[in-house]
Residue, then its C-alpha position, 0 to 999 in steps of 0.5 A: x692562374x689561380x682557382x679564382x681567375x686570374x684577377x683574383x689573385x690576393x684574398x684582399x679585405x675589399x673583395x672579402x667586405x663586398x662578399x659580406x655586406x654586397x656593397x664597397x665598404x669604406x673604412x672611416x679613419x677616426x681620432x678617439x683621443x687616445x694616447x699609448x703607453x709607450x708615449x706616456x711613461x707608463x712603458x715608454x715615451x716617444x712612441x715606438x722608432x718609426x712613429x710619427x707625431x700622429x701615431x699611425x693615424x695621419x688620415x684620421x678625423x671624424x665620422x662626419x668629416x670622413x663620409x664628407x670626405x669621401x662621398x664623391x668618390x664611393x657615394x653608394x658605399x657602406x661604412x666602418x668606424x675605425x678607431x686608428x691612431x695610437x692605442x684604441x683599447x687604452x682607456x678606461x672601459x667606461x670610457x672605451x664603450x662611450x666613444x665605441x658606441x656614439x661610433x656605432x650610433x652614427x648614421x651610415x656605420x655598419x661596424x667597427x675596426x679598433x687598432x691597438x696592441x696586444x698589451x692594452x686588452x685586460x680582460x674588463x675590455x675583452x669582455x666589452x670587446x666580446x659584447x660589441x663583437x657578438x651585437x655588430x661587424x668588428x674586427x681588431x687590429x694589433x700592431x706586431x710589426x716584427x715577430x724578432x725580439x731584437x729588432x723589438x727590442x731596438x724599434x722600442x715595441x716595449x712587449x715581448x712575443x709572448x704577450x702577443x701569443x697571450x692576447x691571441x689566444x683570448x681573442x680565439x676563444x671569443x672568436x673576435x676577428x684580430x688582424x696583426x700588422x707588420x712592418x717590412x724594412x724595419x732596421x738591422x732585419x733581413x729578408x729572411x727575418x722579415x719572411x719568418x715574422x710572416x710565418x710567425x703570423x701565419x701560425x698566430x691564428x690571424x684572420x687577416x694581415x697587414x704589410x706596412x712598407x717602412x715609412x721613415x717621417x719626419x718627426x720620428x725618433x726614427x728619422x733622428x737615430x738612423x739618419x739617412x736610412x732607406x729600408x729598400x733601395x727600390x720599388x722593385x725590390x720591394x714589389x718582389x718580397x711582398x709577392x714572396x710572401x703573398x705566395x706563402x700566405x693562407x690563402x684563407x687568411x684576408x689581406x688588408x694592406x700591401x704597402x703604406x700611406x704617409x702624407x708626402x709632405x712627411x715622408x723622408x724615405x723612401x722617396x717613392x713610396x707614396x706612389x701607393x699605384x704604382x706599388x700594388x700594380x707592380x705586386x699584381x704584374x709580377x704575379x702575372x708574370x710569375x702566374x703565383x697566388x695567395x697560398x702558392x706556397x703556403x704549407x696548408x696547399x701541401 
């Protein structure tokens, strides 16, 4: 058992927010309009292999549509605008602080969550980021998914690691929360490799971390070019390398995501992945069976 008791077993987003704010917070999903350079031409088209037609956005809508949407569930909650699907840094800056701020004005909103890629922060919106991030809540969300050059190579990700490494650095220096997302299942990866991008973003910097189980969709380039594909044979399977590398995490560093969500009505594979549940209480048992934490195994407890 961990220093926190027993049922505190990951330094989890939900808990960190509730210690911040005193009250659950909930994310609010919304479409800004944006594309991405990698489904424009400008570095790619069609997005990277496991991109669905929303572009990791499928939840999204507006802030009034999403606080309908979920006040019957958590009527006493507080809200963040969360600028989620495709790329919400690419635009030009006017245009960016418009949408950030008609966002911040909404009735309810206590801060704001922007995902986007380490390749779409030139300094102009650095420096817009850097205003809002001292003036409100904020946090940044950049989509690493893997720290294997090969396997970024073959997911079309279209920026090297040093990219990466540059935008954290100018993030660190504004003291701008970044939160780096991986993709855990990604073709031709194996455990070891997906366990070294973890180490990777340990390194980074980063305050928070999302594991993103591999949801192959329907519509993605990836359901075409790896037909038949299923990046872990089981739940099981799956429920062991995320308590793995629960284990190996900062134990400072807050977790915001342990699996994925794909409309089942999209999903292809793997076939029960969508049984979201199931999935973060199989990570919490096998904690308990293990009696392991956050940080068990991190090298910072040496």
């Amino acid at each position: 058992m961990n220093e926190y008791g027993e049922s505190l077993r990951i330094n989890t987003i939900g808990r960190w927010l509730k210690s911040r704010f005193g009250q659950k917070m909930v994310k609010l999903a919304l479409d800004g309009g944006f594309t991405c350079p990698n489904r424009d031409g400008t570095k790619g088209c069609g997005g990277c292999l496991f991109c669905g037609t929303g572009g990791g956005g499928d939840f999204a809508s507006t802030v009034e549509d999403q606080i309908r949407l979920l006040s019957d569930k958590w009527p006493d909650a507080g809200h963040l605008a969360y600028f989620q699907n495709h790329t919400n840094t690419y635009a030009p800056v006017e245009v960016l602080r418009e949408k950030y701020s008609a966002a911040l004005n909404s009735p309810g909103i206590r801060g704001l969550v922007i995902a986007t890629r380490p390749d779409c922060l030139p300094e102009d919106v650095l420096e817009l980021l850097d205003q809002i991030n001292r003036e409100h809540f904020m946090w940044l969300e950049l989509g690493l998914q893997t720290g294997n050059e090969t396997t970024a190579g073959r997911i079309n990700r279209c920026y090297d690691n040093s990219v990466f490494e540059s935008a954290m650095c100018r993030l660190r220096e504004l003291r701008i929360r970044a939160v780096v997302h991986l993709i855990l299942g990604l073709p031709g990866e194996t455990r070891e490799d997906m366990m070294e991008s973890v180490r990777y973003v340990s390194e980074s910097g980063a305050w928070g971390i999302k594991l993103h189980l591999l949801n192959v969709v329907r519509g993605s380039r990836m359901a075409d070019e790896y037909p038949g594909y299923v990046p872990f044979q089981s739940m099981e399977e799956y429920i062991d390398l995320v308590c793995d590398i629960v284990e190996m995490l900062p134990p400072e560093m807050v977790v915001h995501r342990l699996t994925g969500d794909t409309p089942r009505r999209d999903l292809i594979a793997p076939e029960w992945s969508y049984r979201k549940r199931s999935i973060l209480n199989g990570i919490y048992a096998e904690l308990r069976r293990r009696g392991t934490y956050q940080g068990f195994r991190s090298p910072s407890r040496s």
